[in-house]
N, C-alpha and C positions, 0 to 999 in steps of 0.2 A: 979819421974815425969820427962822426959825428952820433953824439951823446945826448940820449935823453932821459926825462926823467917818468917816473910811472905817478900818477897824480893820485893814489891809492896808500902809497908806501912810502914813497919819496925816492925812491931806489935809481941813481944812476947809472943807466947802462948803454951799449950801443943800441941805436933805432930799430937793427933788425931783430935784436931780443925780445924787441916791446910790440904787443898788439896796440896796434893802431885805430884810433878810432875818432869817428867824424860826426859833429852835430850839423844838421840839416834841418831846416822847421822845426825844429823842436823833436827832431828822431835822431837817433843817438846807432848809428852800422858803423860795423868794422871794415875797415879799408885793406884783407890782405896782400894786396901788391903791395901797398904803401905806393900809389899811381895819384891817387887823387889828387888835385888841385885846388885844394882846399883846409882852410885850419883846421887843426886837429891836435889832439893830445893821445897819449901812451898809456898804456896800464901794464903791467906784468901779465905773462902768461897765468900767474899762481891764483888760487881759485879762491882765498881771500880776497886779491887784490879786483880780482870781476866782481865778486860777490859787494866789495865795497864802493865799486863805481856804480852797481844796481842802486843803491841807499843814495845816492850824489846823483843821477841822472834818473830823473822820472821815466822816460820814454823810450828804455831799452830792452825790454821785453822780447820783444822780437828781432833784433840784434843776436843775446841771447841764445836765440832756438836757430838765426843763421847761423852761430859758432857751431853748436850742435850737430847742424846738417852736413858744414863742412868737415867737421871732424869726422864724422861719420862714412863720408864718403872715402876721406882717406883710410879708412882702417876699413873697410870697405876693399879696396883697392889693393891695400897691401897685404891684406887674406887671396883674394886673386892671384897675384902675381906670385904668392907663397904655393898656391897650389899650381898653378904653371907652372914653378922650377923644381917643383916636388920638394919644398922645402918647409913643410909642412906635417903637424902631425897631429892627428885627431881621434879625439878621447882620451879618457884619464889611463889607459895600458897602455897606447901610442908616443904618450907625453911623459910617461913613465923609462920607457925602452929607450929612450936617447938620453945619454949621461952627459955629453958634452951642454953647454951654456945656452941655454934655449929660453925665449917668451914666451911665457904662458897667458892664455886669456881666455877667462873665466864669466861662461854665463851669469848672469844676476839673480838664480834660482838653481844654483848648484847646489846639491846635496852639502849637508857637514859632512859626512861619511866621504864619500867621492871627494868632496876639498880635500881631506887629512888622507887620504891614496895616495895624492902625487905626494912624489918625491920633494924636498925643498929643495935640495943643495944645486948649485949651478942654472937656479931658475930664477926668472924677473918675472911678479904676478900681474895682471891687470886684469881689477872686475870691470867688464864692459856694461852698458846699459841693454843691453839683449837678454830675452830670457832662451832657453836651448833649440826653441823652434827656429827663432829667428836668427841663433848663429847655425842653427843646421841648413837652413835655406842660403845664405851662404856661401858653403861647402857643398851645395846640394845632398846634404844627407836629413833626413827626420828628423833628429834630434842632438844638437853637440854641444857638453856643458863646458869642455876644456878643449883650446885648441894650441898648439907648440908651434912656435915659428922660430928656427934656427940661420943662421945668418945676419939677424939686425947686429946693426953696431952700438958700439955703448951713448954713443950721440942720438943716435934714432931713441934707445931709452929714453935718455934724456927730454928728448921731442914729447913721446908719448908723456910724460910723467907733469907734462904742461896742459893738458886737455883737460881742463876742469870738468865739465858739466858729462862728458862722454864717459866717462871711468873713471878710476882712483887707483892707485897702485899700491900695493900692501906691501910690507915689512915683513 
């Protein structure tokens, strides 16, 4: 097991817990293979600990907006493949109608009303950065403020609940 540390926090963990990140000229990208050949330091997935390498590394900016992109394409992706296996449910009486332990995720201009429709119990929430056009594009629908993916594991939570700048997961 080889241990590192996140230079944000102090936090000792294994390498593949930690985002990886490499200065170059004085630019500051993250290395997700962990391939590069080159010195580098860790930070935590957790979104104080980026927010505090922001304040320590001038020239990460666009570092940053790559995490963004890449997360982005993953959640992306695994909307996709949710409407592939049909394992997917969309809108707030679609997301309502499956009781069993479903992810819910929640456009960034959803209704109060429409939040407080769905059901809590046996749901994991996450506000994404899309407003409902662009999660309806998506799904290829007009407009979708909530969408249920049934099947992730509780590690996939986990994953999701490390994507700083893409969403936030609520309580």
């Amino acid at each position: 097991m080889t241990t590192r540390m996140c230079i944000s926090c102090r936090y000792k963990t294994e390498k593949k817990n930690l985002l990886r990140a490499v200065e170059d000229q004085n630019n500051v990208f993250f290395d997700f293979k962990q391939k590069i050949q080159q010195r580098a330091f860790y930070v935590c997935y957790d979104k104080r600990c980026i927010l505090a390498l922001k304040k320590r590394k001038k020239n990460i900016e666009n570092s940053l907006k790559q995490l963004e992109n890449y997360y982005d394409q993953i959640i992306k992706k695994i909307i996709n493949i949710s409407l592939a296996t049909r394992k997917i449910f969309i809108g707030v009486d679609a997301v309502n109608s499956y009781t069993k332990k479903l992810v819910v995720f929640l456009s960034n201009d959803i209704s109060l009303r429409s939040k407080n429709k769905i059901k809590q119990e046996n749901k994991v929430f996450y506000n994404l950065n899309y407003n409902k056009f662009q999660l309806g594009d998506i799904v290829r629908k007009r407009e979708v403020v909530a969408l249920g993916v049934k099947g992730l594991s509780l590690d996939f939570n986990e994953v999701l609940s490390h994507y700083p700048n893409l969403f936030s997961q609520e309580n």
